[in-house]
C-alpha positions in Angstrom: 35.0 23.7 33.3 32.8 24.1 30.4 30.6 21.5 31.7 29.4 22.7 34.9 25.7 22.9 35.0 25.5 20.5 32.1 24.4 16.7 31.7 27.0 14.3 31.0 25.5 11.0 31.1 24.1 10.5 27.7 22.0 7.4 28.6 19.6 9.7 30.7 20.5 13.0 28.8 20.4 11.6 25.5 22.6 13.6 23.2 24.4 15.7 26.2 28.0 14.1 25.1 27.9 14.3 21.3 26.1 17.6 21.3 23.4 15.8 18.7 21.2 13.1 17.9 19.2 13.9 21.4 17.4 16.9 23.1 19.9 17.3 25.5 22.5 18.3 23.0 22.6 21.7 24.1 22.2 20.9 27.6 19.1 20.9 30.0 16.1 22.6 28.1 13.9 22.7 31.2 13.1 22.1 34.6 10.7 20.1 34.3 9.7 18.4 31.4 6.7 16.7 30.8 6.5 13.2 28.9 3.6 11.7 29.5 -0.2 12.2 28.6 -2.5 13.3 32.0 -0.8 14.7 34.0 -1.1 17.4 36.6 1.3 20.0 38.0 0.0 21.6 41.2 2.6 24.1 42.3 0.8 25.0 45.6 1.5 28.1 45.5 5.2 27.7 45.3 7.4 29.3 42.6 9.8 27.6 40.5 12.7 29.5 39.1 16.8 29.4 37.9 19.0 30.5 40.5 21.3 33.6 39.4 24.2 31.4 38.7 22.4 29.0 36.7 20.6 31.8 34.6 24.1 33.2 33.6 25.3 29.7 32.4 22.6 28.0 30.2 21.3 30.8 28.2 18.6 28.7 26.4 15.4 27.0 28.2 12.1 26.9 29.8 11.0 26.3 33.3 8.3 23.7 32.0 8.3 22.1 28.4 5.7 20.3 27.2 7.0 17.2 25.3 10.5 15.1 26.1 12.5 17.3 23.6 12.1 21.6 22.8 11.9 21.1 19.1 10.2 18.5 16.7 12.2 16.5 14.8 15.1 17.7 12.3 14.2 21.6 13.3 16.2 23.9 16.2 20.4 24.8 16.0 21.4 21.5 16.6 20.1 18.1 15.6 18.1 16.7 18.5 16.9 13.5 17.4 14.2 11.9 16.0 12.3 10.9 19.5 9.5 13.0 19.6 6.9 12.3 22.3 3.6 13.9 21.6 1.5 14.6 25.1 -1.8 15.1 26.1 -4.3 15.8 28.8 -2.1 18.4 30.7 -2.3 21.1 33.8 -0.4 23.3 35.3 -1.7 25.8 38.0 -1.5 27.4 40.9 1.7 29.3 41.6 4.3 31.0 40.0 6.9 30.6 37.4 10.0 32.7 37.5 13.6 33.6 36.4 14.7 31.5 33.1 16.6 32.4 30.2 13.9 31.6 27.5 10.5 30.4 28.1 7.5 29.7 31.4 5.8 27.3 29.4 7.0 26.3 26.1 5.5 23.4 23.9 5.4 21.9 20.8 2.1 20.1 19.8 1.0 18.9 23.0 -3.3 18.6 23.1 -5.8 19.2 25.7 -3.8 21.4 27.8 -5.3 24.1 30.5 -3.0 26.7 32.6 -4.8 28.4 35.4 -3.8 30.3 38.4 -0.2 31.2 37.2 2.2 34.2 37.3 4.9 34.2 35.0 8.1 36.7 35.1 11.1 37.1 34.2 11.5 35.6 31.2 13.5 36.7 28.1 11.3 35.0 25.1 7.9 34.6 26.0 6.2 33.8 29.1 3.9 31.0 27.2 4.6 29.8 23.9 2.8 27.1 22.0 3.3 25.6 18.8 1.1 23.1 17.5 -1.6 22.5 19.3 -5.1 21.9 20.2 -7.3 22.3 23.1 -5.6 24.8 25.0 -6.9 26.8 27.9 -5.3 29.5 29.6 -7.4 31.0 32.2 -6.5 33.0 35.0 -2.6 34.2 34.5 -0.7 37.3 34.8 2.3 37.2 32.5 4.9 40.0 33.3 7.0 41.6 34.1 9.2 40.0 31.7 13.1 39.7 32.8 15.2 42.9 33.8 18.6 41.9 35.1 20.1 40.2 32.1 23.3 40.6 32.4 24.6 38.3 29.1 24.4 39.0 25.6 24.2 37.1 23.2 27.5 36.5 22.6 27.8 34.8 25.6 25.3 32.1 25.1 27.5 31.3 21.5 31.1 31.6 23.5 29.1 28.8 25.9 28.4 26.4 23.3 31.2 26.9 21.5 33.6 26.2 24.4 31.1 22.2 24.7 32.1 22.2 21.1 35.6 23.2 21.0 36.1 20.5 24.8 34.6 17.8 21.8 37.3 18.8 19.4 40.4 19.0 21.7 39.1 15.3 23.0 38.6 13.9 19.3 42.4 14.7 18.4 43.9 13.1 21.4 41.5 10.5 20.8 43.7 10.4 17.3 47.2 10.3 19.3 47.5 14.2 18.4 48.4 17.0 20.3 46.1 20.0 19.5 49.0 22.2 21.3 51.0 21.3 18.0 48.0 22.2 15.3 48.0 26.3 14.6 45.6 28.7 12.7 47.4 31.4 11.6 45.1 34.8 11.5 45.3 37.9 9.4 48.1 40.0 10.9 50.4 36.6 11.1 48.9 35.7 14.5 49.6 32.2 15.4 47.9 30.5 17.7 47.7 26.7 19.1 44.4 25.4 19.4 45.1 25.2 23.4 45.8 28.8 23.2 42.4 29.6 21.5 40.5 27.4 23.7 42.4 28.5 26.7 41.6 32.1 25.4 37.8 31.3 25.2 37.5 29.6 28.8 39.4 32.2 30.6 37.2 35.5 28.7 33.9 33.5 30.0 35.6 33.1 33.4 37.3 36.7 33.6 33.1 38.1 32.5 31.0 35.5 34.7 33.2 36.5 38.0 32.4 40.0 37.3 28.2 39.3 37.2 28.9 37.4 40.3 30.7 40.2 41.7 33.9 38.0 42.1 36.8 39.7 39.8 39.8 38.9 40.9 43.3 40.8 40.8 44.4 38.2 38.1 41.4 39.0 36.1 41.6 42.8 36.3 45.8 42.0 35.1 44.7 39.7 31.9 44.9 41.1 28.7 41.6 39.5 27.9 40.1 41.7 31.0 38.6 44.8 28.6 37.7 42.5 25.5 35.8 40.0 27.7 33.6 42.8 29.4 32.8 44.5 26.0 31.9 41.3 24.6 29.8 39.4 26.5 28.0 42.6 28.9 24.6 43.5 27.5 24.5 47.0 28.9 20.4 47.7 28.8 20.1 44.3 31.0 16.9 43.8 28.8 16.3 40.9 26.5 18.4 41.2 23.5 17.0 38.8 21.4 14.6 39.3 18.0 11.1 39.2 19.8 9.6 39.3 23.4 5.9 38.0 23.7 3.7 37.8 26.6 2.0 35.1 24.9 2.2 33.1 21.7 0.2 30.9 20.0 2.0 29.2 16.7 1.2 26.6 14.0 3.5 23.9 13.5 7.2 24.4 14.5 9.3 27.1 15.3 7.7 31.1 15.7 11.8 32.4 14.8 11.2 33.5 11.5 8.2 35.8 10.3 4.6 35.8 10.7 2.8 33.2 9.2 6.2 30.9 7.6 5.2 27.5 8.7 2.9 24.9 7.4 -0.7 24.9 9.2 -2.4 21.6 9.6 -5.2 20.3 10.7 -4.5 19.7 14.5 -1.5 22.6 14.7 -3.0 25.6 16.0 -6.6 24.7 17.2 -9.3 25.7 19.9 -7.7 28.1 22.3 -9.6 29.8 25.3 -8.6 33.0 27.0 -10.1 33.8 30.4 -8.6 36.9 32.5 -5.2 37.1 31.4 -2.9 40.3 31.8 0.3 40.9 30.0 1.9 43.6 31.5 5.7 45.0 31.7 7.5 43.1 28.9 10.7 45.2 27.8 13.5 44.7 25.2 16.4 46.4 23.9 17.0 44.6 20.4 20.6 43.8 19.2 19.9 43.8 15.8 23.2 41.7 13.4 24.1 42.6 10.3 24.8 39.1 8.8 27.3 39.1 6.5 26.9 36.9 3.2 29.7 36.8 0.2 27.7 34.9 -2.6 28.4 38.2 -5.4 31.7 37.1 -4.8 31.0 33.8 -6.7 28.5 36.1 -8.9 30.9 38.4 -10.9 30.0 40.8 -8.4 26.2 40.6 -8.9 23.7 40.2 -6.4 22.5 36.4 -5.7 19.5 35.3 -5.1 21.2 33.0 -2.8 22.3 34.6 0.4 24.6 31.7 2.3 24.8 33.7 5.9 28.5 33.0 7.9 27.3 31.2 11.0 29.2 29.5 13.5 28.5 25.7 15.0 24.9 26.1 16.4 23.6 28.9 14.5 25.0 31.2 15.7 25.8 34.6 13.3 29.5 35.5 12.7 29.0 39.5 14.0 31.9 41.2 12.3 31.6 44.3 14.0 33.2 42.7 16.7 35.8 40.9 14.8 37.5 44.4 13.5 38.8 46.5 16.7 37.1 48.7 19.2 38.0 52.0 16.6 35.9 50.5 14.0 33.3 48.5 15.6 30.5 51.1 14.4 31.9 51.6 10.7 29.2 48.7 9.5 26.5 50.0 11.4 26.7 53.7 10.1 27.1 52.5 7.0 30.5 53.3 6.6 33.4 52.0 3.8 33.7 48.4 5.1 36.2 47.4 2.5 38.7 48.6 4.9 38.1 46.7 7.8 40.7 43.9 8.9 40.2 40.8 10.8 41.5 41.7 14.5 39.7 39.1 16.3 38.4 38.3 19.7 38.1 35.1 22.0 35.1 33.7 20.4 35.3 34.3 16.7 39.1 33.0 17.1 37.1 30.0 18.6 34.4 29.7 16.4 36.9 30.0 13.4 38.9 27.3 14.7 35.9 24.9 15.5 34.9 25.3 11.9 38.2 24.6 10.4 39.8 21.6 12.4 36.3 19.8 13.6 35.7 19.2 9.7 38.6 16.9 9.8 37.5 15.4 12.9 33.9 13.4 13.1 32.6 16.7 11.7 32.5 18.2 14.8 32.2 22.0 13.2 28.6 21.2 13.7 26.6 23.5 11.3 28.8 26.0 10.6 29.3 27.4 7.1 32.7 29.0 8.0 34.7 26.2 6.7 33.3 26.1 3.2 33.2 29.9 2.4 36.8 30.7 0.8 36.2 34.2 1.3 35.6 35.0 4.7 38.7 32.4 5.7 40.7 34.8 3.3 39.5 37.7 5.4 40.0 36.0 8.8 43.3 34.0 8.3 47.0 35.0 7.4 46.5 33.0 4.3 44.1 30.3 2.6 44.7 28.3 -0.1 47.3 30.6 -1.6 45.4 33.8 -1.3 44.4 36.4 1.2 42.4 39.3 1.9 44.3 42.5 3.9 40.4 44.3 3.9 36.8 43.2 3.2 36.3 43.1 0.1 33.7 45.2 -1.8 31.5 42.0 -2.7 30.4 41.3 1.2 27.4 42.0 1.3 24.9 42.2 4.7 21.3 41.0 5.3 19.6 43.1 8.8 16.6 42.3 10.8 18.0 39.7 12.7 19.5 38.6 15.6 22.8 36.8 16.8 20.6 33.3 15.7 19.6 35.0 12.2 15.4 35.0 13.9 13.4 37.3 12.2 13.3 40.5 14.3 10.1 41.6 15.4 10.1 43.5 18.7 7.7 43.5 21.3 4.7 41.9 21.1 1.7 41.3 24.0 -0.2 38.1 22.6 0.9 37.2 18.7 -1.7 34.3 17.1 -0.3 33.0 13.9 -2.6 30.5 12.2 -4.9 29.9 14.7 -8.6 28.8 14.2 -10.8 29.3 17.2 -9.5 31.8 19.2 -12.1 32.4 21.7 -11.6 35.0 24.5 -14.0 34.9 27.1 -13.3 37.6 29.4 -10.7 40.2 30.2 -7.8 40.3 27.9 -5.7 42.9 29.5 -2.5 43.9 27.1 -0.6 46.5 29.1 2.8 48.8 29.6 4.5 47.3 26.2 8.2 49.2 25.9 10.8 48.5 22.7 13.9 50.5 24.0 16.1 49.0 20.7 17.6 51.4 19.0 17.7 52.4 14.9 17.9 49.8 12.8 21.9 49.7 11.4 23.0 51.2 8.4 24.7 48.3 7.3 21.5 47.3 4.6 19.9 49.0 2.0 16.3 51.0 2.8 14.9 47.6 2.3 10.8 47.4 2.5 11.1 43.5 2.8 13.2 40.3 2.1 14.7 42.8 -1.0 17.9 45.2 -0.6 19.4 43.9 2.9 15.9 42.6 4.7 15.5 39.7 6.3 14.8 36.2 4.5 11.4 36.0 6.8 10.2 39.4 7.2 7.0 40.9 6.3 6.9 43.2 2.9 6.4 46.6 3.2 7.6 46.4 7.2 11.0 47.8 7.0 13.3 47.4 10.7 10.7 45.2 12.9 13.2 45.0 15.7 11.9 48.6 17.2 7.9 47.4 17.1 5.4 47.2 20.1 2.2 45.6 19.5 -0.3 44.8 22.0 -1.8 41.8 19.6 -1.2 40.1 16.8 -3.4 38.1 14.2 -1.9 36.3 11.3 -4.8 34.0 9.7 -7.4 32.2 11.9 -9.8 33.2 13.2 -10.5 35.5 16.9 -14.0 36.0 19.1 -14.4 38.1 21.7 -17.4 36.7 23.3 -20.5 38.5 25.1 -19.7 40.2 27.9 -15.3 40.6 27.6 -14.0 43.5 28.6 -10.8 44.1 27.3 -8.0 46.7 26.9 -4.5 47.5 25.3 -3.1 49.9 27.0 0.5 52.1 27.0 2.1 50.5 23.7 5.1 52.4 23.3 8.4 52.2 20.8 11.3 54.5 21.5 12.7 54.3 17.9 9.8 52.6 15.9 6.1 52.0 15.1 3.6 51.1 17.7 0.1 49.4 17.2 -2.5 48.3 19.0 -3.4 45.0 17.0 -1.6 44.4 13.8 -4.4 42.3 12.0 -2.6 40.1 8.6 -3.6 37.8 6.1 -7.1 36.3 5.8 -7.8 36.8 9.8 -11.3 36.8 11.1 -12.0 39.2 13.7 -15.4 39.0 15.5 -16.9 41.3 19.1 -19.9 39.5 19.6 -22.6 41.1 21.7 -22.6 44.8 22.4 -21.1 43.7 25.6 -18.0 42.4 24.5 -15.7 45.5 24.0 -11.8 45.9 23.5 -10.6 49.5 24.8 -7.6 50.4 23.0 -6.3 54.0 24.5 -5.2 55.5 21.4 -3.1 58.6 23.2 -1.0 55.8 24.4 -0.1 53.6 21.5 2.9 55.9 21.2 5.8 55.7 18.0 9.5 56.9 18.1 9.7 58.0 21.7 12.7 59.5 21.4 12.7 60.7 18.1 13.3 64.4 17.8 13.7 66.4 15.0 17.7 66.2 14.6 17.7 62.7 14.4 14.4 62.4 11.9 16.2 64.7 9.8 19.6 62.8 9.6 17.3 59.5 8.9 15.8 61.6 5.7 19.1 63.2 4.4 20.2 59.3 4.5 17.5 58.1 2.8 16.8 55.7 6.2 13.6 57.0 6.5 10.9 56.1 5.6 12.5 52.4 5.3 13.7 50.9 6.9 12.6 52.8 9.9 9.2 54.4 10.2 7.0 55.8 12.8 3.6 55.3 13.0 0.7 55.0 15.4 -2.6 52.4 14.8 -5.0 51.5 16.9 -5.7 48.8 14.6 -3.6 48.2 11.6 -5.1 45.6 9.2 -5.1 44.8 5.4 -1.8 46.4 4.5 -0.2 43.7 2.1 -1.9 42.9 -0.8 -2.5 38.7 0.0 -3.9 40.1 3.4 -8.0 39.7 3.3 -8.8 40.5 6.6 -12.9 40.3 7.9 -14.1 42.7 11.3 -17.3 42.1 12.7 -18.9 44.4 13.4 -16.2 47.1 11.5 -15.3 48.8 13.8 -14.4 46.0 16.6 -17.2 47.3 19.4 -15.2 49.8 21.3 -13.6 51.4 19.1 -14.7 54.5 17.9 -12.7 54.1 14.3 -9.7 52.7 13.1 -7.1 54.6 11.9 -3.1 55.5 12.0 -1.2 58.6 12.2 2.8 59.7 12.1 4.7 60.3 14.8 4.2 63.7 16.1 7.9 65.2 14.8 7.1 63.6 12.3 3.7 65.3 11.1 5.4 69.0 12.3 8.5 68.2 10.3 7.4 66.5 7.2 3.3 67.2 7.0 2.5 63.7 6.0 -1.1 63.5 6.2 -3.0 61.3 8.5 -3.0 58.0 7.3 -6.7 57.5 5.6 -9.9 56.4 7.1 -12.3 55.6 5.4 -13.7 58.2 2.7 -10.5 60.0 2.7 -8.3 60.3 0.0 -4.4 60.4 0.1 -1.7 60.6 -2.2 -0.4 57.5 -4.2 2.4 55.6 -3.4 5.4 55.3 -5.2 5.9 51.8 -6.9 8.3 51.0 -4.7 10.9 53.1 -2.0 13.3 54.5 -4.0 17.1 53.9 -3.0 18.4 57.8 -3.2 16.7 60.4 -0.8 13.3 62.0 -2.3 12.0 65.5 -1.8 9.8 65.4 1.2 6.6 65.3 -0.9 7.1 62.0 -2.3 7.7 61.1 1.0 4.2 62.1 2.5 2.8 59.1 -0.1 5.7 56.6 0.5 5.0 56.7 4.4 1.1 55.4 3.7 2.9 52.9 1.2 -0.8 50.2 0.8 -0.3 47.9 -2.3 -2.6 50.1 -4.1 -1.1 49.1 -7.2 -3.3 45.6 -8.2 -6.7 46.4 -6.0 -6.9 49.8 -4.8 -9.1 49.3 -1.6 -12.0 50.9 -1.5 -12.6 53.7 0.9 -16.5 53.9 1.8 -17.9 54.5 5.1 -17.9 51.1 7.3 -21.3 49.6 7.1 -23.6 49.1 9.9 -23.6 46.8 12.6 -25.4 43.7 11.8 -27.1 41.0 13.7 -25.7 38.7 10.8 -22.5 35.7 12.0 -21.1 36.3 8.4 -17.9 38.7 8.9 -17.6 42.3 6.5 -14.6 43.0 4.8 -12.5 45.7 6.2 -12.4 48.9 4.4 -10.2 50.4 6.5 -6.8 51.5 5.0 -4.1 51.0 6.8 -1.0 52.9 7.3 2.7 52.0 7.0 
């Protein structure tokens, strides 16, 4: 039963049996949620938690939200109403918050709200999340370690969803005196099945991979021909979060943090006033599935890239991963950038489902939800025996694929401790303690161009000049705003390490304000730690270079503090260098200095080659490569390299002269 462990009475679950129109559509999004102004949650030293069962099932949701619903109106995969409820006056202390699938603490524009006294674990997304806001708090937490038993991919989450979707679809055409065991959809290959069969299919692959997490397989399951498909599908081997970021903390303007730094509006009220007072983030971990989304619009283009880029996405978001639609011999053909214009449709238990959902719930209340499956005459000539007269035996040569995203098309951007995006008055007090930060995703996929940004196979929210962000660790984050350390905080970041990316102490973007007040007030930043490309050695680096995959997308560098890099960003230190740090300044990965001699990236006063205009798209001798790795936007205002000034008594903040590396 697809519904176990989800609501069904839509009068107190609004939206639970129509799957929209309420936040319940995709089931509970919390447990607890809090939907009134002043209130108090005294845990007493008592932890709240999913069970194991219930973690497997519902693959989405916090253990407290602030607000009645998870997103704000007309925003999230499915619609969930239009009853927003806006809190205020809120704690919640004193105990600990553990195992859930998503979030600790997740709001959306909730005021006046202080945590104190917590640990948070175990969670997948981020132990605290707020967006919108003002008035927050947060004093006394340890956040970490984040969750390391997760046995679901992402996949499994969809097939979940889907199967609520597909239960609404079978029910809508008996509702119509129909029998769905008499409607077909014929796949490539001429294979026919009902819609029983493909729903039947679904259920039973959940079952078959659920019983083996629970360590109840049974003979039948180990005899069904779904038995291997089901385990390849829906395991997630590294048991780390899959998804496209881990945070300790975040701290967001209005609406959603999916997409890249600094995409949302920020009002007045959205991101306001937040105190930090002896927090650690320690022990977050990830192993990124990165999904190359595939789009057809040069189909409809005679052949020529579009500036549109219409991604095929099942009923809730979800991304149509072809790698798994083609057969286990040539699941890795898209991501090493193999010929793809010989793959054929094989299939598997949710894409049969998702395909199905998209095609018949049109035709019935338009229960295909938001999927673009139905109205894209190319990929249903890929996927189905035949479609309005026409088919497809291969991919065709026009498919194109967009990377640096995950299986819900969120911007990927790896690991980070404490991200602030449009934030004014950040004010940490004491103690920020950023520590043991590990990325173990691998390469980015070879499925996209050597994009830099959005261009040539990036993703539609990423930074420019970024490349793969799915293999990043950053201890902190700054994107606008403004950030104080005040008199007296000791703080440190602390083992920042990427196995197959770029690792930074603080990434500081746009027009941030960065202020250590007091010679007191330090952050400690262990530079012999902030560690890039882990397990990059010199095979591999060479391979990347011969295929023009280095240095975009992937790239390997090491900052303590990385600021100014793209040419809107105007950042302002005070004093410059942040007190503690001795100088700011980047370097390559260590194979990468012996194997390619790319200079250090430049402090101030020291010269380095020019960039290119832009990465080129066939491999380059090794000394245009030594100036594309520093890549700055020196090409409109060529920053300045003179010594850092003094510090200064003065509250006004100094520009940074620091250049920063890439």
């Amino acid at each position: 039963d697809p519904f176990v462990g989800f609501p069904t009475d839509d009068t107190t679950y609004p939206g639970c049996t129509s799957m929209s129109h309420g936040p319940f559509a995709l089931g509970f999004f919390s447990v607890i949620s809090i939907e009134s102004s002043n209130v108090i949650i005294d845990l007493q030293g008592y932890e709240i938690k999913y069970s194991y069962k219930y973690h497997l099932q519902q693959r989405w949701g916090s253990i407290i939200e602030i607000s009645n619903s998870p997103y704000v109106p007309s925003k999230g995969p499915a619609e969930f109403g239009g009853n927003f409820q806006i809190v205020n006056n809120i704690t919640i202390r004193n105990g600990s918050l553990g195992l859930s699938s998503h979030h600790g603490i997740h709001s959306n524009e909730a005021n006046q709200v202080r945590i104190e006294d917590l640990q948070i674990i175990d969670f997948e997304v981020a132990g605290i999340q707020f967006n919108g806001f003002s008035d927050v708090e947060i004093r006394n937490v340890e956040i970490g370690p984040s969750a390391t038993n997760v046995q679901t991919s992402g996949y499994y989450s969809n097939a979940k969803f889907a199967s609520l979707a597909f239960n609404k679809l079978l029910y809508a055409i008996f509702s119509n005196n129909e029998n769905p065991g008499t409607k077909t959809v014929n796949f490539a290959g001429n294979r026919e099945l009902t819609l029983r069969e493909i729903y039947e299919n679904l259920l039973d692959s959940m079952d078959i991979a659920f019983r083996a997490w629970t360590d109840e397989t049974t003979d039948d399951d180990r005899a069904h021909e779904l038995f291997t498909q089901s385990k390849e599908l829906y395991n997630n081997p590294s048991l780390l979060p899959d998804g496209s970021s881990l945070y300790g903390l975040v701290m967001h303007s209005r609406n959603v943090a999916v997409l890249g730094f600094g995409n949302f509006e920020n009002l007045v009220g959205d991101g306001e006033n937040v105190i930090i007072d002896n927090v650690k983030i320690h022990d977050l971990q990830n192993s990124l599935n990165e999904i190359p989304a595939v789009y057809f619009d040069k189909c409809d283009n005679n052949g020529q890239q579009s500036t549109i880029q219409t991604v095929i996405k099942g009923p809730f978001g979800d991304i149509m991963d072809l790698r798994l639609m083609v057969g286990v011999e040539d699941k890795d053909v898209i991501d090493s950038g193999g010929d793809y214009t010989q793959l054929q449709y094989i299939g598997n238990s949710l894409s049969d489902a998702q395909i199905a959902i998209a095609i018949y719930g049109a035709k019935y209340n338009n229960l295909n939800y938001g999927s673009t499956i139905s109205s894209n005459k190319h990929f249903l000539r890929w996927v189905l025996n035949d479609f309005e007269g026409e088919s497809y035996h291969t991919l065709p040569s026009c498919a194109s694929f967009m990377c640096n995203g995950d299986i819900m098309l969120h911007t990927n951007k790896g690991i980070i401790g404490a991200r602030f995006d449009l934030i004014e008055s950040i004010e940490i007090i004491n103690n920020l303690e950023i520590t043991d930060l590990y990325n173990k995703s691998p390469l980015s996929s070879y499925a996209c161009k050597n994009y830099t940004g959005q261009h040539d196979g990036g993703s539609q929210g990423q930074l420019d000049l970024e490349g793969s962000m799915g293999t990043d660790t950053t201890g902190l984050t700054v994107y606008g705003g403004d950030i104080s350390f005040t008199e007296g905080s000791n703080n440190k970041i602390d083992q920042i390490i990427s196995d197959y990316g770029s690792s930074m102490g603080m990434h500081l973007m746009y027009d941030a304000n960065f202020e250590t007040i007091g010679d007191n007030s330090k952050i400690n930043i262990i530079d012999e730690n902030i560690i890039s490309g882990a397990l990059l050695d010199e095979p591999k680096l060479n391979e990347l270079i011969n295929d023009n995959k280095y240095p975009y997308p992937n790239n390997f560098y090491e900052c303590n503090i990385l600021s100014n890099r793209d040419k809107y960003d105007d950042v302002h230190l005070f004093p410059n260098p942040p007190n503690g740090i001795n100088k700011m300044e980047c370097r390559a990965n260590r194979i990468v200095m012996a194997l390619v001699d790319a200079p250090d990236v430049p402090g101030q006063g020291i010269d380095v080659p020019s960039p290119t205009n832009r990465p080129t798209i066939k491999p380059v001798s090794i000394a245009n490569q030594r100036g594309m790795w520093v890549y700055n936007r020196y090409n409109k205002r060529k920053r300045h390299r003179e010594s850092s000034s003094s510090s200064s008594s003065s509250s006004s903040f100094s520009r940074s002269t620091t250049a920063s590396c890439l």
